[in-house]
N, C-alpha and C positions, 0 to 999 in steps of 0.2 A: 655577737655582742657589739654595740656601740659604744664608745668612749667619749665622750666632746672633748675637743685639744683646741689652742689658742698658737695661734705663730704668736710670739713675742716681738717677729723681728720678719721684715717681707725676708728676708732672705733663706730663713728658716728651710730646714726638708724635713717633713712627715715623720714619723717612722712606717717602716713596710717591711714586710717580710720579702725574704730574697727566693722563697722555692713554697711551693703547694702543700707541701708538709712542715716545713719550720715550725717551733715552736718561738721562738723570739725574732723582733722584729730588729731592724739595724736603726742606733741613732746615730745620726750625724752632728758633726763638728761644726757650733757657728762660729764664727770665729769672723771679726775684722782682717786678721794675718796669720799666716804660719806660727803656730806659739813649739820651739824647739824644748822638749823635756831632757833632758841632762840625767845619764845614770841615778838613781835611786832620788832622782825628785818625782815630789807629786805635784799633783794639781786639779782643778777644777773646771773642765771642760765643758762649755756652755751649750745647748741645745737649741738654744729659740724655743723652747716649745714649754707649756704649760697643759696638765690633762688633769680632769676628774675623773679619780679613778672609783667606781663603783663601789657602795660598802658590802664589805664582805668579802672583797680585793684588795689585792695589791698589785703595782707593777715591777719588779724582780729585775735590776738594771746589774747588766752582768758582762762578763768581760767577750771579747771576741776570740775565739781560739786560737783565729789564723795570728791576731799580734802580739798574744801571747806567748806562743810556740817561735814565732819566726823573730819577733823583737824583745819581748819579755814586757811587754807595755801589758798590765790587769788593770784590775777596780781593786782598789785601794782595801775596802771594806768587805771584799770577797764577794758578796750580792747585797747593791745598794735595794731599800723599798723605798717606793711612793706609796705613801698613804690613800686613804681616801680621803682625808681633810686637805691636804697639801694642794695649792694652787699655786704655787710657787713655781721657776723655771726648773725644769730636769737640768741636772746636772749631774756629770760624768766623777768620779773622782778616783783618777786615773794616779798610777806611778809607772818608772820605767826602772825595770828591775834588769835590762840588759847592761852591756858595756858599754855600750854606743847612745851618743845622744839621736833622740826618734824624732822626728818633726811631724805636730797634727797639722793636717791641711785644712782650710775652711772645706768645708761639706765631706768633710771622712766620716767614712763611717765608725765609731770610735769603740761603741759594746752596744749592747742587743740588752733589747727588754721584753720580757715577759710577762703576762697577765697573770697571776692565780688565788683562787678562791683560798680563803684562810678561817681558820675559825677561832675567835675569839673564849678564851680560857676565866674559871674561874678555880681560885684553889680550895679545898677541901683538907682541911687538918685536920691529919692520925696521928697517933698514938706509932704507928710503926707501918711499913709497906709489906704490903704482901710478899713472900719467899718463891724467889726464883730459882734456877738451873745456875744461871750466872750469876747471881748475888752481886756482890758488891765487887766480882772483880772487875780491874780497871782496864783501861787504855791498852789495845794490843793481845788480850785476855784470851778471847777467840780464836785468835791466828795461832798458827805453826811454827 
């Protein structure tokens, strides 16, 4: 699959995948300077890059494991989407849930985006839903 992407900015980096099998690609940090995130600040971490993403897509911008595990730095929003209308800059929207203030470097790689296919819903009103095994129990219902 092709994608058309725009640098917003000469300095901009791609997204790429880091291995032959990856399923998300790494985005990188543009950034003029080091921006330091301070325990439980968020923010909005700029990309350079703008894409059209195919209808019937989206692009699935997600956090990186290694900064999450080793700093506590995620996505804000648990998995951001790019639309396919959206031409707009990608953008990161990152917090730091560690103790320690993180600093993004220009060109870090900051979280990973993934392509995937979605399908668009229409609803259907009943009278009542079909009777399941599980019924209406909640949250944790399953487990032991």
């Amino acid at each position: 699959m092709n994608i058309e992407i725009v640098k917003l900015r000469s300095d901009a980096i791609l997204p790429g995948y880091q291995t032959e099998h990856a399923a998300g690609m790494d985005l990188h940090a543009c950034l003029d300077a080091p921006k330091v995130l301070e325990p439980m600040e968020r923010a909005i971490i700029a990309t350079g890059i703008a894409v059209a993403v195919p209808v019937g897509y989206e692009a699935q911008v997600r956090a990186r494991s290694g900064l999450s595990i080793k700093h506590g730095v995620t996505v804000v929003n648990g998995v951001g989407t790019v639309d396919s209308d959206y031409r707009g800059e990608v953008g990161v929207l990152v917090v730091n849930l560690g103790k320690d203030p993180f600093i993004v470097e220009p060109g870090m790689r900051i979280a990973q985006m993934v392509i995937a296919r979605h399908e668009r819903a229409s609803w259907q009103l009943v009278e009542a839903l079909a009777v399941t095994d599980r019924g209406t129990a909640g949250y944790g219902s399953t487990g032991k």
